[in-house]
Structures are given as C-alpha cells and as structure tokens.
N, C-alpha and C positions, 0 to 999 in steps of 0.2 A: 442603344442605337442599333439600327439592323446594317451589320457590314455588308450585304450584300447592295442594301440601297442606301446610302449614308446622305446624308445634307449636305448637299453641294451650293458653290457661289457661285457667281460669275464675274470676273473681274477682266479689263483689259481687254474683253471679246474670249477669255479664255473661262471654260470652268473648273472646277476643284473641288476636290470634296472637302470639307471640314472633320477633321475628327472630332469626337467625344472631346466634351472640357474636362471629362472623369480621364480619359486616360490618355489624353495627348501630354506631350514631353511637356510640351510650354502652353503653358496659355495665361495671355498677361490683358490687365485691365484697365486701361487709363483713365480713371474716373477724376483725374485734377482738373483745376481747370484754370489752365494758363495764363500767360499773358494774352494770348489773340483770341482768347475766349472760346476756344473748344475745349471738348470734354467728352467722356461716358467714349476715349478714344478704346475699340474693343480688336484684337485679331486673335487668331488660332494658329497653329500647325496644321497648313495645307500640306496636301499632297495634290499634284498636278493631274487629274483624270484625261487630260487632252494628248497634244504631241508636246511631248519635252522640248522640244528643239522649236517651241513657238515664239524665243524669245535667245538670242547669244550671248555666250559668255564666254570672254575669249582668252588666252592665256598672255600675259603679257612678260615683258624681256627679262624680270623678275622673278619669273617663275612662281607668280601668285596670277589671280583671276579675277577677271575683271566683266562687268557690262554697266550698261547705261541705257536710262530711257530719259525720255520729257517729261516734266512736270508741270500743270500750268504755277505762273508764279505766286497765286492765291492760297495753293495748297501748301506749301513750303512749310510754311510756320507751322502747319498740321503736322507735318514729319519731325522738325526738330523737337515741339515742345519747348514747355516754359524751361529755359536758361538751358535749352538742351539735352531735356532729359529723357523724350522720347528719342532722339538719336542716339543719346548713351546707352539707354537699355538696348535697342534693338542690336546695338554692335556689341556689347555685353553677350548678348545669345548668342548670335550667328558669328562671332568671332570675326567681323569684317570691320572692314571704315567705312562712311559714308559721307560722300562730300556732295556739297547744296551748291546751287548758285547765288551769287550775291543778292539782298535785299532788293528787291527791283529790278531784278536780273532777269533774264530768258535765261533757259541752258538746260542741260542735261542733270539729273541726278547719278552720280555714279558710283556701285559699289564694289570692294578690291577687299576678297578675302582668300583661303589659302587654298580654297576645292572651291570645285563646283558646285560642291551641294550647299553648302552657307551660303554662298553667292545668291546662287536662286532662292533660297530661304528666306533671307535678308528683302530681294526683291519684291516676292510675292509678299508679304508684312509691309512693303511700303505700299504698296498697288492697294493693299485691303484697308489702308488708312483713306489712300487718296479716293477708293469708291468711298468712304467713310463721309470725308469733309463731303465729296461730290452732291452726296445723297442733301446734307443740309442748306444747301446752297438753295436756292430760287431758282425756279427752272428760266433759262432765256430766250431760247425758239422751241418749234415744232415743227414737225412735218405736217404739212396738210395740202389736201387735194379743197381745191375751193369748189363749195355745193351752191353758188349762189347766181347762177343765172335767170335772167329773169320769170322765165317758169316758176322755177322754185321760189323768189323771194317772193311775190303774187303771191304764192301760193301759203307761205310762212306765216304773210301779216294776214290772211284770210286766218289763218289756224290761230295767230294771233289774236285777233280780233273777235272772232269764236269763243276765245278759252274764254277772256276777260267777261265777254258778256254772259257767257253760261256758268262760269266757275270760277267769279269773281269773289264771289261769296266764300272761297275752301281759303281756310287759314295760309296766309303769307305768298298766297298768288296776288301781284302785283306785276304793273307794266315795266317795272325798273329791271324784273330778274330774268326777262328776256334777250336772247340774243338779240346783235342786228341784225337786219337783213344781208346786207352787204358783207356780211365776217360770216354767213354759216360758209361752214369747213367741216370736212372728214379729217379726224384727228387721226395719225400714226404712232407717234410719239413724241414726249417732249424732252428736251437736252439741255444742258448746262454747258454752254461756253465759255469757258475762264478766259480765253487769250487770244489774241489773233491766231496761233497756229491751232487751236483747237476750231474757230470758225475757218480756217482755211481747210483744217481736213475734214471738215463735214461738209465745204460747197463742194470741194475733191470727189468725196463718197456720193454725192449726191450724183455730179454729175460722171458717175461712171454706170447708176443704174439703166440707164436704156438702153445700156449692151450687158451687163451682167444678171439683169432682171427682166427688164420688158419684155425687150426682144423674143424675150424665151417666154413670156405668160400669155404672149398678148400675138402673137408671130403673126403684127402688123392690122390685127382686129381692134377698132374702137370699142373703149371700155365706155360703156355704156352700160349707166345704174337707174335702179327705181328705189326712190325715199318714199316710204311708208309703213306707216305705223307707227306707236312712239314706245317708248320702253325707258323705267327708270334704271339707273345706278344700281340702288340699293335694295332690300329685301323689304322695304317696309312702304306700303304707299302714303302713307301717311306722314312720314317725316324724309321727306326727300329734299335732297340738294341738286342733283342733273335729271333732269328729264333728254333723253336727246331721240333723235327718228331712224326709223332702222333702215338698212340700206342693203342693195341684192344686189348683183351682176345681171343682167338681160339676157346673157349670152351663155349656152353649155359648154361651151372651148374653154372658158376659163373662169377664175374665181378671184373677187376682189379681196378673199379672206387670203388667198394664196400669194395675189401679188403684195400686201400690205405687210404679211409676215415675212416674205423676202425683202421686199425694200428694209424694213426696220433690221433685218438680219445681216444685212452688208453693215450698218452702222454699229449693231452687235460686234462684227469681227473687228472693226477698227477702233475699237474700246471709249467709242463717244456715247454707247448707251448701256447700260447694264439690263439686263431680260430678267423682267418683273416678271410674266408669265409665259408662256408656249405661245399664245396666239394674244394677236392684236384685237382689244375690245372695238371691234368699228360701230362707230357713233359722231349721229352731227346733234351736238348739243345744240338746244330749245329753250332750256332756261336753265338758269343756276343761278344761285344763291350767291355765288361770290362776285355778281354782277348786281345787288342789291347795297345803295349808297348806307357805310358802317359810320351809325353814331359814335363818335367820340366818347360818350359817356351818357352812364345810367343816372337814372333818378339820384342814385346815390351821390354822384359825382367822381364813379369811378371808371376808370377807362374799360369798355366792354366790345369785345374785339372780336365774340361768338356770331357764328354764322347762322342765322334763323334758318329752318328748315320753311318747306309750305309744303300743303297736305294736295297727295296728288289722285285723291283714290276717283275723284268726278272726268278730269279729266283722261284718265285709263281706260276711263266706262265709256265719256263721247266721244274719243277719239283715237282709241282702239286701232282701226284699221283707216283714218285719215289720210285720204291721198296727196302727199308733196309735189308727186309726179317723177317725169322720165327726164334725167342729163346728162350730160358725154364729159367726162372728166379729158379736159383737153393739157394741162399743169399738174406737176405737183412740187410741191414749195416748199425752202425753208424760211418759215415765217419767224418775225420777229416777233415776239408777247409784246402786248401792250403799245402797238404801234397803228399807223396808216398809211394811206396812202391815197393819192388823187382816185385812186379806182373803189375810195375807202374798203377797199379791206385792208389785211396785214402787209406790212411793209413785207421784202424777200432779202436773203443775203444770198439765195439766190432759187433760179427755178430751171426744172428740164419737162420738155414737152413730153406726153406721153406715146407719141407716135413720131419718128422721124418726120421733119420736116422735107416735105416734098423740093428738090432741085427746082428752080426759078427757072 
C-alpha cells in the first residue's frame, strides 16, 4: 500500500482512509449468513482523513462517552447479526455497548464506551456496515433534470425510428429496449431511501440547492443544453447495454458538469449518497437492455435472468453526430424509479425550479 496515497471510503459524507488488511490492528470478515440473510459483512480499521469533529461524542454524568446517530430501521439486523453476533464482536473490539432500536422501531443507534477513541471506532464499523447493507439494497429514486420537451422527444422517436430502420438488422436492437419519450432524463444519481426520515432529508437537501448551488453556478443565467451525439457505457460496441446522448452547456459562464457535481456533492455531505467517482457521468439514456421484457425461462426450463446485450457498432457509425437539439432545463427532480405520472414521466417526492421564480 502506498501511505502516502492509501485507499480511502466514503462513508456518511465523510472520507477515510482504509488501512492495509496486512497490517491494520483488526480486520474482521463476516462471511456468515444470518438470519436476515446478509453476508460477505466486510470492515477495516479506519482512520478519519476529514475533520474529527464531523460527528460528537459527548461525555456523559458517568464519566464514560457517548454518541448516537439514525439508522434506517432496514439496516438494523445488518448491525446486530444472526443471534447477535455482529453486535458482540464489534463491542468485543472497541470495548463499548451498543444499543438498537426496537424491531420496527425508528431511533437512534447509540454507542457508550470509555474514550473517545473506541467510541468513534465502534461508530465508523457501524456506518461501514450500514454503506454495506446500503450498497445491496435496490436503488429507489434519482436525481434528474427531465430532457423531454417536445423538441427533444420529436426528435428522439425520429432517432428512433431511424435506428430500427437502418440497424434493425445489429444483434438485439429491438423497439422494446428503447426509452420513452416522455421519461428521457439527465441522470445525476441514484439513492436508496430506507425510511421516511431518509426521504425527508433528501427533499431537505434537495431543496436547499438553489441557494447553496444555483445561485452560485448559474447567478441567475438559464441553463440551457444541446443533446447531441450518442456515446455507449462501455468499451466494447459490440456488446452494449446503455447507449445514451451526450449533452453541453450553450453557455461559457457555466458548466453543467460543475453544477451536476455540486448538486450530487450536497447529498455526498448528508451521507444519502456514497461517491463512486469524482465527476458525475452526464448522460440521457436511449436504450438499455434492462428495458427489454426478461423471459422467465430457457429452453431448458430454467429460470434465466441474464441481460442480452445488442451490438451497437451500426449505430455509432449513422449516428455519430445526430442532432437532438437545443432545451432549457427549467426542474430538477427527485424522481421515483419505476413510477408515473399524468405528465408521464417519473413521479417526484419532490422538485426545485432552476432559477428563482419570478414575484407575481
């Protein structure tokens, strides 16, 4: 491991470095698998690389130390373990107690050991469970700016319509693994809601970016984009799953890469998203494969659940530099997966306009 640059997480909005599994103190492996059926539970020995003081730990009338955070109540049973025994080990190590909320409960998790340092120990080892469970969960909203004015959707079923007739023929291009019209969206990110207070504090975060972000990107300029071009996912054109259209800012004042990584960056700090990478991949998916109706079952009779790729290399060629055209993101939304609405697109749990709404 190079200690100068070490492998760091991101947990809670906060980062950390990971040590070596060769020569950190503890490093434990939950590979059982429980009653609530998790498993391959893994943490390390953090050290906190951000501000210590990003979370309190306060001393109480006992003269031992204490803090507490929320946990949605999904995750729980990930912490305790089958009959317990992830809560035994971890208070085994870190010399604390840790107490849950009841089965069905809301509430705090809170741990009460003799320093500070176990305390936080103890903490960070739950938090690296809880991004744990998070990660296998199903994602349940996204952020997105909706691209589907009617410009663009004209313009989409024209590109549509296009592909199928010219590169009808390229393995597993089909009219099923297209978007609709009405749902293209610029994706920002997508999150895992456990609980009401987790969708409470992402409409929260949401709606505080047009004074902690807009304002500042945009200092009152219409974000106004141009969709064109298309570009896959992957490295290979030949067995792809997303094709989606690339997208610009119009304008030199500012940059739609800048404000997409600050919006996703507020939800970074409030630890509703973990940061996969530095910058947001912006992209309005065009088709994908996991929009293609999954047979139940093979020839064989057995359940087959693989996603067909389709071969993209025809369409890279005719449609290259395809114009979608010019639209002014006037919304951006937390959408719900898998939902509608009268304006069919995704339903919202909630949205903030991108420019202050002008006094009546």
């Amino acid at each position: 491991m190079d200690v100068l640059r070490p492998p760091t997480v991101w947990v809670a909005g906060r980062c950390y470095r990971v040590l070596n599994p060769q020569t950190a103190t503890t490093t434990t492996n939950y590979a059982e698998a429980d009653a609530y059926g998790f498993e391959d539970s893994v943490y390390q020995d953090e050290v906190d690389c951000t501000n210590e003081t990003d979370f309190t730990v306060e001393e109480t009338g006992s003269g031992r130390f204490q803090t507490s955070f929320p946990v949605a109540n999904p995750y729980i049973p990930y912490l305790i373990g089958s009959k317990g025994s992830t809560k035994s080990r971890i208070e085994k190590e870190t010399y604390t107690n840790l107490k849950f909320p009841g089965k069905g409960q809301n509430g705090n998790v809170v741990v009460t050991g003799k320093d500070v340092r176990t305390v936080r120990q103890a903490r960070l080892k739950l938090e690296m469970l809880v991004e744990q469970a998070r990660k296998k969960q199903p994602s349940t909203h996204f952020l997105s700016l909706p691209v589907n004015t009617p410009n663009i959707q004209e313009k989409f079923l024209e590109f549509k319509k296009e592909v199928l007739e010219k590169c009808g023929d390229s393995r597993g291009v089909e009219e099923s693994i297209f978007q609709e019209a009405a749902k293209l969206h610029l994706t920002l990110c997508v999150l895992v809601l456990a609980d009401d207070r987790e969708r409470q504090q992402a409409v929260d975060t949401l709606k505080q970016c047009p004074e902690t972000v807009l304002k500042k990107q945009l200092g009152g300029e219409k974000l106004r984009l141009e969709m064109k071009g298309v570009e896959i996912m992957n490295d290979d054109p030949g067995e792809v799953h997303v094709l989606y259209g690339r997208v610009n800012a119009l304008s030199w004042s500012h940059s739609i890469q800048a404000i997409a990584d600050s919006v996703v960056g507020e939800f970074v700090k409030g630890g509703l998203v973990t940061r996969q990478q530095e910058r947001v991949k912006l992209h309005v998916t065009l088709m994908n494969t996991s929009f293609r109706p999954q047979s139940n079952e093979d020839n064989s009779g057995v359940a087959n659940q693989a996603r067909e790729t389709f071969c993209a290399k025809k369409i890279l060629k005719e449609f290259a530099d395809f114009e979608f055209g010019v639209f002014e993101v006037e919304e951006i939304h937390l959408s719900i997966r898998h939902t509608g609405s009268s304006t069919k697109y995704y339903s919202a749990s909630a949205k903030i306009p991108v420019l202050p709404e002008e006094p009546s």
